[in-house]
C-alpha positions, 0 to 999 in steps of 0.5 A, spaced: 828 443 192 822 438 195 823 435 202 820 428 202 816 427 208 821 424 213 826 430 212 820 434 215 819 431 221 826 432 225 826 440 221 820 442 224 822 439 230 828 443 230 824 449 228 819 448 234 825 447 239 829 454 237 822 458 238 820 455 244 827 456 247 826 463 245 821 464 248 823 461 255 826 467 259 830 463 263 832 458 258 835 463 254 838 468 259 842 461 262 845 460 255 847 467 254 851 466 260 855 460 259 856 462 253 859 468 255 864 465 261 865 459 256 872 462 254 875 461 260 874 453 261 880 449 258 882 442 259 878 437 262 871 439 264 866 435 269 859 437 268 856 436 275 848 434 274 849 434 267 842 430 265 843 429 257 848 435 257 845 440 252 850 445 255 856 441 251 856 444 244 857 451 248 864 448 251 866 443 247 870 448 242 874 450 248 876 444 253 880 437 250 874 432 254 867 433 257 865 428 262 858 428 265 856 425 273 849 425 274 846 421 281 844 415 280 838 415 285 834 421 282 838 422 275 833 415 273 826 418 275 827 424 270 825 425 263 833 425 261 834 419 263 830 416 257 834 419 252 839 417 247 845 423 250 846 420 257 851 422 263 858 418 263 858 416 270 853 416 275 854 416 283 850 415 290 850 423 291 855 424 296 862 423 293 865 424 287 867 419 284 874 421 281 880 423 285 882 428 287 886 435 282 882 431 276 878 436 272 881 443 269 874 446 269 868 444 273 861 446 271 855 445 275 848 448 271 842 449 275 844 443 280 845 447 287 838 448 288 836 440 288 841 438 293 840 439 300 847 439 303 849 445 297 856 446 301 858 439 301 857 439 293 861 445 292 867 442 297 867 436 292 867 441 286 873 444 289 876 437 291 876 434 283 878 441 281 885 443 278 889 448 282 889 454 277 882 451 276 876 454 274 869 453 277 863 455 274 856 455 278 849 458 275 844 458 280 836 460 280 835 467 284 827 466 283 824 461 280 818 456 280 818 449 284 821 444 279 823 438 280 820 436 286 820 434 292 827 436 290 828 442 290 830 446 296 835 452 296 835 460 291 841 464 291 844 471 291 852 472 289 853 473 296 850 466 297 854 463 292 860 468 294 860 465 300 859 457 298 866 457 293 870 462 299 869 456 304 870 451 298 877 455 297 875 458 291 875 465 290 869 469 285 872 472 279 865 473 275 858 474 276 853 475 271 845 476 272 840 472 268 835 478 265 833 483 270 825 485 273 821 484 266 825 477 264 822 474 271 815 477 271 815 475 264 818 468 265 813 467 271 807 469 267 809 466 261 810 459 265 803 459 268 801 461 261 805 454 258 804 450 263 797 451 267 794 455 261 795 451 256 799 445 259 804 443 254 809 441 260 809 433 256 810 437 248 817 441 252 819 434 254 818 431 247 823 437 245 828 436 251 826 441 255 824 440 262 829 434 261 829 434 269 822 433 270 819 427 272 816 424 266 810 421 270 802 424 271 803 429 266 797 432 263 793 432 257 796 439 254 789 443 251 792 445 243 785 449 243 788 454 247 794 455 243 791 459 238 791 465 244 797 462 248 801 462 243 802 469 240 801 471 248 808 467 250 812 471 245 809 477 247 811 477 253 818 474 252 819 479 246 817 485 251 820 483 257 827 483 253 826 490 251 824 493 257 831 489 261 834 493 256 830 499 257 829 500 265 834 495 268 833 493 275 840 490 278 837 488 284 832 482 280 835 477 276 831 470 274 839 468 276 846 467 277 852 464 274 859 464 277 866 463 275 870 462 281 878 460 281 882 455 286 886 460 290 891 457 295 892 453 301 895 461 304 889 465 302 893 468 296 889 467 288 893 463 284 896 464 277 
């Protein structure tokens, strides 16, 4: 069967997106985790920070709505915001525009590290959040600089434990993202991409970096790609191997966190 020449375009494009979602570590690892805590979200889902929401099609099989919010004011700098899929709702950053007990599940994928008042952000979570609800946070623990200026925190468990129990929430889940060879891998791997071969416009016309300020990008250098190339799937394929090999619980690129609403008492709920 041939393919007339339009039909290429969105096909290559699709092949190039999966390939290069493999080889960023911590792309893949994000993915793995939402899709293994996906199953507990149910109901209406809030996704806070959702940018061109490319973490809906993991929920959407499990919950009956999928709203997203975005601030407004940094939202319309980014990559994402030049997109056919956009947020919902936009806000001024500081209060959530919904009313309270709004939303079963509330989803918030590497956002707390762009907000200066992290807590505030949780608080509000919680505030639209179910009681019964379920909260799931990812978070980097090592990670480049990214999306500056506004890029401000990095989290342990123990940091993002303590966010939701002053948000009465309550941690039920906790999985890492990869393990020591994932976060050299991806560290070597950016540099690679995006100081080596400097790609970072070609990712965005992929959707990735969606986040990224889609101004002074540079021209990428094809001519290293030769070289680059091979050397980025490499890395990725025997960083994957040796997590599997020699972990290291003690490293991660990051965090994902299921919390649940607990009650007024301190005693979990359902």
């Amino acid at each position: 069967m041939s393919l007339s020449l339009g039909a290429w375009h969105p096909l290559a494009t699709r092949a190039a997106r999966r390939s290069s979602d493999w080889v960023d570590l911590q792309w893949s690892h994000i993915v793995a985790a939402l899709r293994r805590v996906a199953p507990r979200a149910r109901g209406r889902l809030l996704d806070v920070g959702c940018g061109d929401k490319p973490y809906e099609p993991i929920f959407l099989p499990h919950v009956t709505e999928y709203v997203g919010v975005e601030q407004e004011t940094t939202f319309t700098a980014t990559a994402a915001a030049h997109k056919a899929r956009r947020p919902d709702v936009l806000y001024d950053g500081a209060r959530l525009p919904f009313e309270d007990r709004t939303f079963d599940t509330v989803l918030s994928v590497q956002v707390l590290e762009h907000t200066p008042r992290p807590q505030a952000l949780v608080l509000e979570m919680s505030r639209v959040l179910k009681d019964e609800g379920v909260l799931i946070l990812s978070a980097p623990f090592t990670a480049r600089l990214h999306e500056q200026p506004h890029d401000y925190f990095r989290y342990t468990p123990h940091g993002l434990a303590a966010l939701t129990a002053a948000a009465d929430l309550e941690i039920v889940e906790v999985l890492a993202q990869g393990s020591l060879w994932s976060v050299l891998g991806h560290k070597l791997n950016s540099y690679l991409t995006l100081r080596v071969a400097r790609v970072a416009g070609l990712a965005q016309a992929l959707g990735k970096l969606s986040h990224e300020n889609v101004a002074g990008q540079v021209r990428p250098r094809l001519w290293t790609l030769p070289v680059v190339g091979p050397a980025v799937v490499a890395v990725a394929a025997g960083a994957r191997l040796l997590d599997r090999l020699a972990p290291e619980p003690e490293e991660a690129l990051g965090f994902v966190a299921v919390a649940r609403r607990v009650s007024r008492a301190g005693a979990p709920r359902g």
